[in-house]
C-alpha positions in Angstrom: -135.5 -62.0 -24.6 -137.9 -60.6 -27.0 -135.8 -62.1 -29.9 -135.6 -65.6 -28.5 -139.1 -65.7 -28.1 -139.8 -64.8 -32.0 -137.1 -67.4 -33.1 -138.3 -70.1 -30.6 -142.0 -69.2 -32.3 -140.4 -69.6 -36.0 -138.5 -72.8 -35.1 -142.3 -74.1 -33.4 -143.7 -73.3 -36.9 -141.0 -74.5 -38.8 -140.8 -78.0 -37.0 -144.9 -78.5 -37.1 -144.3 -77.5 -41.0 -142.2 -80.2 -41.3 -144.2 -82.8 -38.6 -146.8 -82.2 -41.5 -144.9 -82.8 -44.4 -143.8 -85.8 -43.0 -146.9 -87.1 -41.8 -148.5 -86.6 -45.0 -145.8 -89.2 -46.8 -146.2 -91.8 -44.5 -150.3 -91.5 -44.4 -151.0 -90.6 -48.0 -152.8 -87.5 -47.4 -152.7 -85.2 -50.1 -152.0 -81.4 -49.8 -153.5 -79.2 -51.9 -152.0 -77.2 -54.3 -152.5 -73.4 -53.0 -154.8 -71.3 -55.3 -153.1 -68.7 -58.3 -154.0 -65.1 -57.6 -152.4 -62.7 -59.4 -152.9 -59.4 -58.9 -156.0 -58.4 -56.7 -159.2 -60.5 -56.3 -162.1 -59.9 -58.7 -165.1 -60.1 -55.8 -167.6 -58.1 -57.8 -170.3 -60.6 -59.5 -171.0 -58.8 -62.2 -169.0 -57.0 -64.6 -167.8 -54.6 -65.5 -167.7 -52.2 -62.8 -167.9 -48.6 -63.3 -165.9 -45.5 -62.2 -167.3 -42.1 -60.9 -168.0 -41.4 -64.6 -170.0 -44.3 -65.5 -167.2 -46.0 -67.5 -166.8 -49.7 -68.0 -163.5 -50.3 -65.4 -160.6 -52.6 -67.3 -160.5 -55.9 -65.9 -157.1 -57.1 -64.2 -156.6 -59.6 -60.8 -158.3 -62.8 -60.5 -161.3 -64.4 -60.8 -161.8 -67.1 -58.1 -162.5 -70.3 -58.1 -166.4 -71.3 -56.9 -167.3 -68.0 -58.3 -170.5 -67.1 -61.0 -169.1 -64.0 -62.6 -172.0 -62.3 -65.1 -170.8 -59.8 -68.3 -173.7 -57.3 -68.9 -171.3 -55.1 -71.6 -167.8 -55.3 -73.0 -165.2 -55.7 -70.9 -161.5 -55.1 -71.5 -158.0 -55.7 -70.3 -155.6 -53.2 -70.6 -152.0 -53.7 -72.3 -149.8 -55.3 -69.9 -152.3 -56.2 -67.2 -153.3 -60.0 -67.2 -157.1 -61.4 -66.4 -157.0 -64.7 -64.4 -159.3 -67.4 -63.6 -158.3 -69.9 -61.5 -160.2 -73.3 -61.6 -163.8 -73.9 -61.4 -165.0 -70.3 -62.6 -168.0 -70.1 -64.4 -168.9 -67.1 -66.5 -172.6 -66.0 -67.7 -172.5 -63.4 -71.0 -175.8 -61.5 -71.1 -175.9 -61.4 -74.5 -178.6 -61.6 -77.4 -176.6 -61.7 -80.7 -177.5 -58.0 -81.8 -175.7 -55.0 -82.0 -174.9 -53.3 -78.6 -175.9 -56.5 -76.6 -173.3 -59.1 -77.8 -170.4 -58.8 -75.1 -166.9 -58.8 -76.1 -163.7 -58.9 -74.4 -161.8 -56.8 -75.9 -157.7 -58.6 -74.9 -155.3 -55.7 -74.9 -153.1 -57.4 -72.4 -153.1 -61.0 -71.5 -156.3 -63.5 -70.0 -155.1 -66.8 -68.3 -158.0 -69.1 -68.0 -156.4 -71.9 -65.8 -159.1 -74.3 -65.5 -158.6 -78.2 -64.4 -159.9 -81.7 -65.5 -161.8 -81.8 -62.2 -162.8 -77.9 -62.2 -163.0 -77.0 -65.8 -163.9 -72.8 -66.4 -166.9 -72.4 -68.4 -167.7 -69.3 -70.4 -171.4 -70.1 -71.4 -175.0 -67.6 -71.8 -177.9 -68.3 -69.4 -179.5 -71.8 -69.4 -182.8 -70.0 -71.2 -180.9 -69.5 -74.7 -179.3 -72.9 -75.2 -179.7 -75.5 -77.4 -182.9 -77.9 -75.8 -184.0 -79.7 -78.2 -183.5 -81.7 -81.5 -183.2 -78.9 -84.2 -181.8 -81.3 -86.8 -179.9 -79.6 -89.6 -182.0 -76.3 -89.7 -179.1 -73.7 -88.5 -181.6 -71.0 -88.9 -183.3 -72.5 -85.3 -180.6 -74.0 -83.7 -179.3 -71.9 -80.7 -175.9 -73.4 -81.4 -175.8 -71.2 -84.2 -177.2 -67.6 -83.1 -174.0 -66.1 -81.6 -174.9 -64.7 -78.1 -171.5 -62.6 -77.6 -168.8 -61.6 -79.2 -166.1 -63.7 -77.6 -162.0 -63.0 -77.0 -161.1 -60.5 -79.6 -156.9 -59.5 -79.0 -155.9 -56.0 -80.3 -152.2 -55.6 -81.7 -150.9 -55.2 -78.0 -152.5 -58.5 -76.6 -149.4 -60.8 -75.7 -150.8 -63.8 -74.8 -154.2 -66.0 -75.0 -154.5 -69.1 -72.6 -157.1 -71.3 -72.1 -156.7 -74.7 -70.2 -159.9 -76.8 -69.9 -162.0 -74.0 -70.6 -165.5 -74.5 -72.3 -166.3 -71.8 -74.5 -170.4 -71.8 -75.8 -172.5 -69.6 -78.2 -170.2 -67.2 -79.7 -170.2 -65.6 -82.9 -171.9 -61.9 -82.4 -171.6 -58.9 -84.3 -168.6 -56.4 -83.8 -170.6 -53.3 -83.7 -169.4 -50.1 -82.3 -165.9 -52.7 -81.9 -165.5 -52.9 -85.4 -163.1 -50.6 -86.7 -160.3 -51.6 -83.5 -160.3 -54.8 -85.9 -160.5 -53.6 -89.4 -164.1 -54.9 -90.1 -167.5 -54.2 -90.3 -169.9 -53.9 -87.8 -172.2 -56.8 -88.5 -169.7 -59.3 -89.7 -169.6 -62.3 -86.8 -167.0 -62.5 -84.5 -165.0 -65.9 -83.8 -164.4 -66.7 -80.4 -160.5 -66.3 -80.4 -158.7 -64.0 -82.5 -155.2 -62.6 -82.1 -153.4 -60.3 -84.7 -150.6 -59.1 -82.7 -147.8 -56.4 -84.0 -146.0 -57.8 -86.7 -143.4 -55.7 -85.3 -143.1 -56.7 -82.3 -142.5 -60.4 -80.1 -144.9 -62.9 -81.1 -147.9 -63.6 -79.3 -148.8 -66.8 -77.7 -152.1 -68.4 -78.2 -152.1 -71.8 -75.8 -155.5 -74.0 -76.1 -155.7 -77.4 -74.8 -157.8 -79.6 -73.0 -161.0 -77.2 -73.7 -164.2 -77.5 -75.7 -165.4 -74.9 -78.8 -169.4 -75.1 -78.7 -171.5 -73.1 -81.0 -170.2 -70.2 -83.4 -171.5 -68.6 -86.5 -168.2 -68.3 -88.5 -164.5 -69.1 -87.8 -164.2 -70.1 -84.0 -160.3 -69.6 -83.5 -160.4 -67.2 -86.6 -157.4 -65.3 -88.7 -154.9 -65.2 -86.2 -152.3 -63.3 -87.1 -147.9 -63.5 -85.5 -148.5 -65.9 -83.0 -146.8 -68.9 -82.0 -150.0 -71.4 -81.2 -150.5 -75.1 -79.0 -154.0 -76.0 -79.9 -154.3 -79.7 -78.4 -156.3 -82.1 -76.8 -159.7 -79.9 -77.6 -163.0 -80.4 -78.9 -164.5 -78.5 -81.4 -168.2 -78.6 -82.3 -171.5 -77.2 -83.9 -168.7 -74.2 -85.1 -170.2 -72.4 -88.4 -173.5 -72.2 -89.0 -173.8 -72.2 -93.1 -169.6 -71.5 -93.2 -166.4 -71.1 -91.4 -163.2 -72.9 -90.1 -163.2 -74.6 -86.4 -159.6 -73.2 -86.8 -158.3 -70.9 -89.3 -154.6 -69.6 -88.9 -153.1 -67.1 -91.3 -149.7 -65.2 -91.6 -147.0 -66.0 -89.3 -148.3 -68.2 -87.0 -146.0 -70.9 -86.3 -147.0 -74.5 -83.9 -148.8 -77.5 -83.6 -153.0 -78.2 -83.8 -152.7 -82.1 -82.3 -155.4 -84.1 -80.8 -158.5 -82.3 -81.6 -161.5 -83.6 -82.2 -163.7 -81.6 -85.0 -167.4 -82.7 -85.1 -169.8 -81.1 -87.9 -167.6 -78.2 -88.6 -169.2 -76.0 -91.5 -165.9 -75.8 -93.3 -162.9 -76.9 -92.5 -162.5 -78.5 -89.2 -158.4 -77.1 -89.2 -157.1 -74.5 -91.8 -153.9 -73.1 -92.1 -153.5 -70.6 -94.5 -151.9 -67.2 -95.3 -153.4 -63.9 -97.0 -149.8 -62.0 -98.5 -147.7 -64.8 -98.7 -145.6 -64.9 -94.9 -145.1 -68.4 -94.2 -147.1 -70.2 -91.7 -145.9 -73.6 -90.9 -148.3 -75.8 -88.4 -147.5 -79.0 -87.6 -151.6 -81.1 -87.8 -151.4 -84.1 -86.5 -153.3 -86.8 -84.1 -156.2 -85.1 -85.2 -160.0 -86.8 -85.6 -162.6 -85.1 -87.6 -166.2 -86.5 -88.1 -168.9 -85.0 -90.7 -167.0 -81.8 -91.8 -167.9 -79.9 -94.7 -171.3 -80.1 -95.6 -172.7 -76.5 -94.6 -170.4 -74.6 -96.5 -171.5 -74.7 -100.2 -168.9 -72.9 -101.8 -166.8 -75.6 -103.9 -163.4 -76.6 -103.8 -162.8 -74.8 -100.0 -164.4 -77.1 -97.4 -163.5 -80.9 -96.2 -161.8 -81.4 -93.2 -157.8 -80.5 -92.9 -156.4 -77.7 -95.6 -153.8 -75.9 -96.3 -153.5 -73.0 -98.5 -151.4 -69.6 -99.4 -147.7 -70.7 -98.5 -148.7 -72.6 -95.2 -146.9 -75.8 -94.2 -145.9 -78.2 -91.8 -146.6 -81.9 -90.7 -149.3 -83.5 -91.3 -149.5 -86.7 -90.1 -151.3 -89.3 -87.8 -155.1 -88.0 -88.6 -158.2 -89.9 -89.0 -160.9 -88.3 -91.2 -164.5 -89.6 -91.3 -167.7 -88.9 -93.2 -166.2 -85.4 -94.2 -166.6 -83.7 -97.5 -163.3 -84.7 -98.6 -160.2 -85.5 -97.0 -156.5 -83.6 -96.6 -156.5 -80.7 -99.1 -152.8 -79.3 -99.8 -153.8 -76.6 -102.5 -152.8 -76.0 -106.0 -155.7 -73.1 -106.2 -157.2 -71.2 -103.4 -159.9 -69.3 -102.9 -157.2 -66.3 -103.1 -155.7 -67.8 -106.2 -152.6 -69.0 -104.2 -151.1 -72.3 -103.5 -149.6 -74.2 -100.1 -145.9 -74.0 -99.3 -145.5 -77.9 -100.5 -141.6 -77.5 -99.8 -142.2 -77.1 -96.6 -145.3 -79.5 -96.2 -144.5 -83.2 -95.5 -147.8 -85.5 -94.8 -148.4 -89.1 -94.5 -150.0 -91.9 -92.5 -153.3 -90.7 -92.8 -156.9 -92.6 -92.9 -159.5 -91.1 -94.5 -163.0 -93.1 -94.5 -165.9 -92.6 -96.1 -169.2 -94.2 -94.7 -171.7 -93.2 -98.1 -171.0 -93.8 -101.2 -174.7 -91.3 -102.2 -174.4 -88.6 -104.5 -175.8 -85.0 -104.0 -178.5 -83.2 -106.6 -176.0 -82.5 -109.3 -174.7 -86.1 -108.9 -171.3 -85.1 -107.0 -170.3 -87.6 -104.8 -171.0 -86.8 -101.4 -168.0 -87.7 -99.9 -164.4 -88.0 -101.4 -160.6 -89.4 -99.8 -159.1 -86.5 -102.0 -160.1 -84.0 -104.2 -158.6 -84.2 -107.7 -156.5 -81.2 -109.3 -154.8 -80.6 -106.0 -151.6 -81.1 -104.2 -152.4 -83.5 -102.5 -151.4 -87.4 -103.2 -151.7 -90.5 -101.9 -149.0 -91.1 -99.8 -147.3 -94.4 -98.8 -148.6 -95.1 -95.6 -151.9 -93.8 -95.9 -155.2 -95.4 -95.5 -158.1 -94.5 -98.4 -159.1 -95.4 -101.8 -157.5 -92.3 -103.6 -155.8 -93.8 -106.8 -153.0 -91.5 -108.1 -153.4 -89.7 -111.3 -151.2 -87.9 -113.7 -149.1 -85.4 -111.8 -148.3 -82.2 -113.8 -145.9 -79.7 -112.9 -146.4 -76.5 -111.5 -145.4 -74.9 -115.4 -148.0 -77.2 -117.1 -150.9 -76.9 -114.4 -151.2 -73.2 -115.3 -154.1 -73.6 -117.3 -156.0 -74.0 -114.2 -155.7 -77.5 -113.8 -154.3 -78.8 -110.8 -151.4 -81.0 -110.3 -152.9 -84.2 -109.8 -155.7 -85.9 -111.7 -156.4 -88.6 -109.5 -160.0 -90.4 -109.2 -161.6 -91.6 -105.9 -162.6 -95.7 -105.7 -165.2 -95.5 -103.0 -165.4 -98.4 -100.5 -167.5 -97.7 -97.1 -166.5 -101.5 -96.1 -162.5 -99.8 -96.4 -160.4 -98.1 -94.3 -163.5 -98.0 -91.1 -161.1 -97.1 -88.0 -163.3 -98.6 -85.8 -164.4 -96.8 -82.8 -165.1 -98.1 -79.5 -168.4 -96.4 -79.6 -169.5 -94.6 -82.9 -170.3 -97.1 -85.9 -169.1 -94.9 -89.0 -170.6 -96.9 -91.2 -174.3 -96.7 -90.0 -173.6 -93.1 -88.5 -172.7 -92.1 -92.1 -176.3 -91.7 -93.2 -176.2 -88.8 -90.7 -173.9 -87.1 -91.9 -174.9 -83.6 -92.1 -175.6 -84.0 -87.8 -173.2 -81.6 -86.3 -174.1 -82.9 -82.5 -172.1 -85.5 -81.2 -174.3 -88.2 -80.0 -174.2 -88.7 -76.5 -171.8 -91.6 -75.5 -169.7 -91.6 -78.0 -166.1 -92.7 -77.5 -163.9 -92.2 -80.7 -161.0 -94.4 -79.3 -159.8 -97.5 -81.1 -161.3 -100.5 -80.5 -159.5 -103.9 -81.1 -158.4 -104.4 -84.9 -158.6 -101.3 -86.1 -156.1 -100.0 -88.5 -155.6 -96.7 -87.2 -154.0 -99.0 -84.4 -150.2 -98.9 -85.0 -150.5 -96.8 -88.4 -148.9 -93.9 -86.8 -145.3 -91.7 -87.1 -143.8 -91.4 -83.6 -140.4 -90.8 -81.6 -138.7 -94.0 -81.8 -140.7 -95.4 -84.2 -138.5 -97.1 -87.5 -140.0 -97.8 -90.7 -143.4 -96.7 -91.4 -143.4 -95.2 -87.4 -139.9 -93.6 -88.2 -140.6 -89.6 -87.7 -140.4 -88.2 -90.9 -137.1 -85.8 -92.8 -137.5 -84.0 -95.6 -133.9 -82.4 -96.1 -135.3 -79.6 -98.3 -137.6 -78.2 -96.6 -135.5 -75.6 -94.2 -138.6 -74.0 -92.8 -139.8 -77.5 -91.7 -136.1 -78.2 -90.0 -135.9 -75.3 -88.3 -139.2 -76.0 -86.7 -139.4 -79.1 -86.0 -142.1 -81.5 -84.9 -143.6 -81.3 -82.8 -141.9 -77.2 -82.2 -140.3 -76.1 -79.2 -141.5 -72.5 -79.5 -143.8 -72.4 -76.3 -142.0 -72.7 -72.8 -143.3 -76.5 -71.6 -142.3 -75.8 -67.5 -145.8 -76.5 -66.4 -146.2 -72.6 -65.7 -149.8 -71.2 -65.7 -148.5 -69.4 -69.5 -146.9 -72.5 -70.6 -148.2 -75.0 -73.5 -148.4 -79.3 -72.6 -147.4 -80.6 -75.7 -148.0 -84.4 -76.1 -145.8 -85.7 -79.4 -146.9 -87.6 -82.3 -148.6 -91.6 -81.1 -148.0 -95.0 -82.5 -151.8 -94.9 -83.1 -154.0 -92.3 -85.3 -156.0 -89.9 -84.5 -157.0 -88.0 -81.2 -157.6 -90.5 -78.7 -154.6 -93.1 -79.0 -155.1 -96.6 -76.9 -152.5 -95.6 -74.6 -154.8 -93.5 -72.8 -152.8 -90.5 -74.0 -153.8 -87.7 -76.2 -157.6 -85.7 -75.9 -159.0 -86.6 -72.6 -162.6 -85.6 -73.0 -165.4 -87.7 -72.5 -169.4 -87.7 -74.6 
């Protein structure tokens, strides 16, 4: 009797299940999604917790949604244990950019930071220390600049880093008593992400997207090291303060940077580039960069997109405006070694320049591509970069680059026209590294960006490109296939190369964010 009772209760549940299932497609209600948790729930507000000893507990479980989490020291996660947020978790650093009060997670495992359009994550200081007011270009009083913590630092054991619209603020503090788990000094800045995992072991998995980089004092996503990366969709800005990358990949790191936008970067808005020669191929494309390259006065290193010390890949499909210069492929790096050009194929790209000034020792200001380089003028791209004499590798060894092109500056050429952000009049600006408030960077009618781009299915200047030669760029792909896309909360969303340049296509496709 007692058994037909529990199955006539389980068929009861399993019909009303069903009576709701059903009722909700015939009435268009919506039923929510249930909530991640892995492991236990994190209910303590502030972190970290400490054990009978007074040490700092490791941080595994879940952090849950609704919830204002505040980091008074460093935190860690232990190898093999995984840190997750679901959606709509905000988290307060208590930092103040000095030695011993600069929080760091320290990633020896993994941190899932599942955030959603509607319920983004935020990883942000307290409201007292951020940027107010209008500090112009003066870095040295800008908030934006002053490095609060010390951000998401992986050790060689950290396995995976993923951030889905996440907004990461003020970073950039000192490693101090951190800095010899990284094989630095203690007062050199930290970026916000950085993963060097075991060459020797599986490759890490660095996963990006949809989420905003807001304030940093060097590199933001900084020297990553054997990881296989999907950095889309985001938007970078404010990142450097008088120098560093809004990206900067090194050896071994192998995806696709797509659909980023990169406002008023010090540096270089994306960088790929090795230190002992391992090959790095990343495909760049869809990208949008504004005003890169003016804080960094070091010469010949800073612009907008470059490539350097056997790193490759596509480029293709990016729009580049107001920046220091436009796609650098180079002959001579800071390091004194060159990009992998066999494996590098880039084209349909429009670079514009907005000011034709020159700067105190009557440089030009701007410039589509800097001479002595790799890079050419390709077929289908948009500046005023007239080709020069190209030299071989043999006879460029005097120090002079491959190709001595000159720059025809037009700021009536090449304008992509935004829906809302006149390049032309904003160009007088351009050392502004804040992205003015309504600003909308997609196409408006009669652009040329419009069209301009490489894409599946496209034929002619659309077709996707083939460079038979280049077997590291074959075996890859574009864009790659190295991060599982089953919608899992460790998976990447990869969105393929558009018809139209740049990050925010008119198909309503590509970065999401709104200014």
């Amino acid at each position: 009797m007692k058994k037909n009772l529990m199955r006539s209760g389980f068929l009861m549940l399993t019909a009303a299940a069903l009576f709701s299932c059903s009722k909700s497609k015939d009435d268009g209600a919506k039923i929510s999604k249930p909530l991640t948790v892995i492991g236990a729930e994190i209910k303590s507000t502030t972190l970290p917790e400490k054990d009978a000893s007074g040490h700092a507990v490791p941080l595994k479980g879940t952090m849950l949604s609704g919830t204002t989490y505040h980091i008074t020291a460093d935190v860690s996660i232990n190898a093999g244990d995984t840190l997750y947020l679901q959606p709509g978790v905000t988290v307060i650093i208590d930092g103040d950019g000095t030695q011993g009060k600069s929080p760091m997670f320290i990633v020896n495992g993994a941190i899932i930071s599942d955030g959603t359009k509607e319920q983004p994550n935020v990883f942000t200081v307290a409201d007292a220390l951020k940027s107010t007011g209008d500090y112009g270009n003066d870095v040295s009083k800008d908030p934006a600049y002053k490095g609060y913590w010390s951000g998401f630092q992986g050790t060689k054991t950290c396995k995976l880093m993923a951030f889905r619209w996440t907004r990461i603020e003020y970073t950039g503090g000192p490693y101090g008593v951190n800095a010899a788990l990284f094989d630095t000094k203690d007062t050199d800045p930290t970026p916000a992400l950085y993963m060097n995992c075991d060459p020797a072991g599986a490759y890490g998995k660095l996963i990006f997207e949809d989420s905003w980089l807001f304030g940093g004092v060097d590199d933001c996503i900084g020297k990553c090291q054997h990881v296989y990366v999907s950095i889309m969709r985001n938007t970078l800005s404010k990142l450097g303060a008088t120098g560093g990358e809004g990206i900067n990949l090194k050896n071994d790191c192998y995806g696709d940077m797509a659909y980023n936008l990169c406002y008023g970067i010090a540096t270089n808005g994306l960088k790929t580039a090795g230190i002992d020669g391992s090959s790095t191929i990343v495909n760049i494309y869809n990208n949008t960069l504004v005003n890169c390259g003016f804080r960094q006065k070091k010469a010949t290193r800073n612009g907008s997109i470059n490539t350097e010390t056997n790193a490759g890949g596509f480029i293709y499909n990016n729009i580049i405006v107001n920046s220091k210069q436009g796609l650098r492929i180079s002959w001579n790096s800071e390091k004194g070694r060159p990009s992998d050009t066999l494996n590098t194929s880039y084209n349909n790209n429009l670079t514009y320049i907005g000011n034709a000034g020159v700067d105190g020792a009557n440089n030009p200001l701007m410039i589509y591509i800097e001479p002595n380089q790799f890079t050419l003028k390709q077929s289908n791209d948009l500046n005023g970069y007239v080709n020069g004499i190209i030299r071989t590798v043999v006879e460029a060894k005097g120090g002079i680059g491959t190709n001595d092109g000159t720059n025809v500056i037009d700021v009536d050429k090449y304008n992509p026209l935004f829906v809302n952000y006149d390049s032309k009049a904003k160009a007088a600006g351009y050392l502004s590294a804040g992205i003015p408030s309504g600003a909308n960077f997609h196409l408006a009618t009669g652009s040329p960006a419009i069209g301009a781009g490489v894409y599946p299915g496209g034929s002619g200047k659309n077709a996707m490109p083939v460079k038979a030669t280049a077997t590291l760029l074959k075996q890859y792909g574009f864009p790659m296939t190295l991060l599982s896309n089953n919608g899992g909360v460790a998976a990447a969303k990869i969105t393929p190369p558009n018809k139209d340049l740049g990050a925010f296509p008119t198909d309503g496709s590509g970065n999401l964010h709104t200014y």
